[in-house]
C-alpha positions as CSV (number, residue, x, y, z in Angstrom):
1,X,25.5,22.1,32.5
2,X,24.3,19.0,30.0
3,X,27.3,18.6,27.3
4,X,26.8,19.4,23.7
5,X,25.4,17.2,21.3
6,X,27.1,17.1,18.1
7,X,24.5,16.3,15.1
8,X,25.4,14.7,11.6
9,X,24.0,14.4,8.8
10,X,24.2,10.3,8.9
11,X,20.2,10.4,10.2
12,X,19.3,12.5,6.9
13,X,21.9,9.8,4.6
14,X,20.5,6.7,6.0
15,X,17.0,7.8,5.7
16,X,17.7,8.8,2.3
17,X,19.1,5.1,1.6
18,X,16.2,3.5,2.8
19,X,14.3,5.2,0.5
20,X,15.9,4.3,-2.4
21,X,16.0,0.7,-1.2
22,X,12.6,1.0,-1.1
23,X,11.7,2.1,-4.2
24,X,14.9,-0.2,-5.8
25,X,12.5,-3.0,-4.4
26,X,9.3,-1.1,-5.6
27,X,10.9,-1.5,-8.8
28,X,11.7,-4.8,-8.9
29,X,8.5,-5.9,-8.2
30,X,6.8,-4.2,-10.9
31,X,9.0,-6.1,-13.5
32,X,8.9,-8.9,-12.1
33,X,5.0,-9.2,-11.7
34,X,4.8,-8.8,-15.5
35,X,6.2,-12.1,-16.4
36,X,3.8,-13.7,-14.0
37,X,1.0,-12.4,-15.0
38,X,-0.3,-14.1,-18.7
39,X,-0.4,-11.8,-21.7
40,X,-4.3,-11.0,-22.5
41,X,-4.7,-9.5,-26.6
42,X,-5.5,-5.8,-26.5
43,X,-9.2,-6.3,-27.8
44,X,-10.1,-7.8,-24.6
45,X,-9.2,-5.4,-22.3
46,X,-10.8,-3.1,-20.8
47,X,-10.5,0.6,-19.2
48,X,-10.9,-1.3,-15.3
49,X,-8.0,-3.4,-15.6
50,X,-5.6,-0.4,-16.2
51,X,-7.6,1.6,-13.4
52,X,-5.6,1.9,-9.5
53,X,-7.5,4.3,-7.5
54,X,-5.4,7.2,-5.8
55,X,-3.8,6.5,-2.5
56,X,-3.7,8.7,0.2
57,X,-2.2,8.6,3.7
58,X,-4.6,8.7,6.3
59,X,-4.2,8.6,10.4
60,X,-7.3,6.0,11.4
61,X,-7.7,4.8,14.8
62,X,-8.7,1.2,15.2
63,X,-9.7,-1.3,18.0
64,X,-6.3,-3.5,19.0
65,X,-8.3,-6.9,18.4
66,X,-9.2,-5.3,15.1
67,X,-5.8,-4.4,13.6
68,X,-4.7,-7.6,15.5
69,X,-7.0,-9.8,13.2
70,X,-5.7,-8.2,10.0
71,X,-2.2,-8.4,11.2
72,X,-2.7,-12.1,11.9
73,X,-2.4,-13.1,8.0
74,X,1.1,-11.4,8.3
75,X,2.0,-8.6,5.7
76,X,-0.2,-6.5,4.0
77,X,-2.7,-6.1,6.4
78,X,-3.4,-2.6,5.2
79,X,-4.5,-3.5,2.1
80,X,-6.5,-6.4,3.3
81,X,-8.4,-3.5,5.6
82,X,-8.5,-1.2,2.2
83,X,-10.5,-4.5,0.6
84,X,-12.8,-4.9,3.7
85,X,-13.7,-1.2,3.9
86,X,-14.2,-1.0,-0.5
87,X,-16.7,-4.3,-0.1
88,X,-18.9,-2.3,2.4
89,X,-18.4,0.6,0.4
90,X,-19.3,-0.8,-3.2
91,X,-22.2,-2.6,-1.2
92,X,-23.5,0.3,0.1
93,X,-23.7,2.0,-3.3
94,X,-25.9,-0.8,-4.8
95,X,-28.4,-0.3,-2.0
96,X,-28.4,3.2,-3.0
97,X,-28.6,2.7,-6.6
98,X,-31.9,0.2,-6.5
């Protein structure tokens, strides 16, 4: 007879944390990239530079030696693969276009 596991609610708190410390973080970051970035007068702006295209979660399977070569710049690597595939992408709509 195996013994009976006794299950908490610690996995469900901790997870819970880390979210928050995440987003805590998230939040941060926001602020703080405002200050860095210079203040550009209203008339100057455009309708791209408030544009950030929707996000969504996707399962992709990739060569090792791919994902390797992204990962080799250290963090971020999955934006720096969103940027590789939107060059091909963009590039492939101005073949279309002409």
């Amino acid at each position: 007879m195996t013994p009976i596991q006794r299950v908490t609610s610690s996995g469900a708190k901790r997870k819970k944390t880390r979210w928050r410390r995440g987003r805590r973080n998230a939040v941060k970051r926001a602020t703080s990239d405002k200050s860095k970035r210079p203040a550009l007068p209203l008339e100057t702006m455009k309708i791209a530079d408030f544009y950030r295209p929707l996000k969504k979660p996707v399962t992709l399977r990739l060569d090792a030696d791919v994902i390797a070569w992204f990962k080799k710049d250290g963090k971020r690597y999955q934006t720096r693969i969103n940027q590789a595939l939107r060059k091909v992408m963009e590039r492939e709509m101005k073949g279309k276009v002409g």
